[in-house]
C-alpha positions in Angstrom: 136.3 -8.7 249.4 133.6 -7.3 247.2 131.8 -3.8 247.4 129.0 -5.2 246.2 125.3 -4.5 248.5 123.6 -7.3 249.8 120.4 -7.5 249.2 118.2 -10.2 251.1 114.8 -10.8 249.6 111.9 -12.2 251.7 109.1 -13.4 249.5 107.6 -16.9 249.5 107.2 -16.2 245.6 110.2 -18.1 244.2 109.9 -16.8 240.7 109.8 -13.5 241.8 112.6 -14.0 243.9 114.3 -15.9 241.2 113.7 -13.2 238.6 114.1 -10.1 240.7 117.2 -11.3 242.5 118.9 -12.1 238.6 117.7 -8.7 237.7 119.5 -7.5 240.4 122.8 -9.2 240.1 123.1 -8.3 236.7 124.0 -4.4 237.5 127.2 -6.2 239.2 126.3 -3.8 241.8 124.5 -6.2 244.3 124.4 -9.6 246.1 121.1 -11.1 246.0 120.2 -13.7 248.9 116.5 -15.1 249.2 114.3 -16.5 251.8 110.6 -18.1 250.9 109.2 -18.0 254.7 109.6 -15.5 257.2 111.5 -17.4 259.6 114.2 -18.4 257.0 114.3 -14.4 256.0 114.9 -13.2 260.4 118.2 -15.9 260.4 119.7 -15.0 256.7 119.4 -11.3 258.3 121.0 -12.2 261.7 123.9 -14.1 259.7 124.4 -12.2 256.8 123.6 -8.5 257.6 122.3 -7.4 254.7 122.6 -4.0 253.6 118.9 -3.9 252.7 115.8 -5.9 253.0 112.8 -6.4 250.2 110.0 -8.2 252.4 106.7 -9.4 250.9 103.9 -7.8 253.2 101.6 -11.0 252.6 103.0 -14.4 253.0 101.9 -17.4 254.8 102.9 -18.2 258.5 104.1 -14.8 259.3 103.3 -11.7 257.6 105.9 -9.2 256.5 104.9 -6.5 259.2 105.7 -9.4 262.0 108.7 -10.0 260.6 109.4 -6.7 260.1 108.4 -6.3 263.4 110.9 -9.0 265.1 113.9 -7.8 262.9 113.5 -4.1 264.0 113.6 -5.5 267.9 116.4 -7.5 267.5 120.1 -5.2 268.1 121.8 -7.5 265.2 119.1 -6.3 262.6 117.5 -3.4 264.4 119.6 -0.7 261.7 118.9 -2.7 258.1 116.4 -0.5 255.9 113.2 -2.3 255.3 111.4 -1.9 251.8 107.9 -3.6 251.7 106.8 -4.8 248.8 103.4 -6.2 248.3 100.8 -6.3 244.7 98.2 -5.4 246.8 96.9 -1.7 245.5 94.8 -0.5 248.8 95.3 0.0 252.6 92.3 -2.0 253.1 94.3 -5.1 251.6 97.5 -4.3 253.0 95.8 -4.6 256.4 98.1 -1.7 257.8 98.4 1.9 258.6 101.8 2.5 259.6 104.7 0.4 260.9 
């Protein structure tokens, strides 16, 4: 069994997700698994319980705060630690105050 953190990435950028999750791996220190919609991302979580979750705020169909929003409801993925990640560089983008 490895000791290795899994790491599941939410972002319907697939290069990003390609590049990030190889950057990742490379420390030998984490498992990388990636979803490209939001739906996709809430089951990998239910299945896999990841250690940690990297979730795009802005992406089509459902936005990372909905998703966010559904995982931290739900008593399989209510405890994984959330990091949003977004390019967006002010509030008024990110559309939110506070989750």
């Amino acid at each position: 069994m490895s000791d290795r953190k899994r790491i599941l990435l939410i972002d319907d950028e697939k290069d990003f997700c390609f590049f990030m999750g190889r950057n990742l791996e490379q420390t030998g220190e984490f498992e990388v698994m990636t979803a490209s919609q939001g739906r996709e991302g809430i089951n990998l979580a239910r299945e896999k319980n990841p250690d940690l979750i990297l979730l795009d705020i802005n992406m089509p169909q459902m936005s990372g705060p909905e998703i966010a929003e559904i995982l931290f409801h739900d008593q399989r993925t209510k405890h994984i630690p959330v990091i949003f990640l977004t390019a967006v560089v002010t509030r008024e983008e990110v559309g939110i105050e506070a989750i």
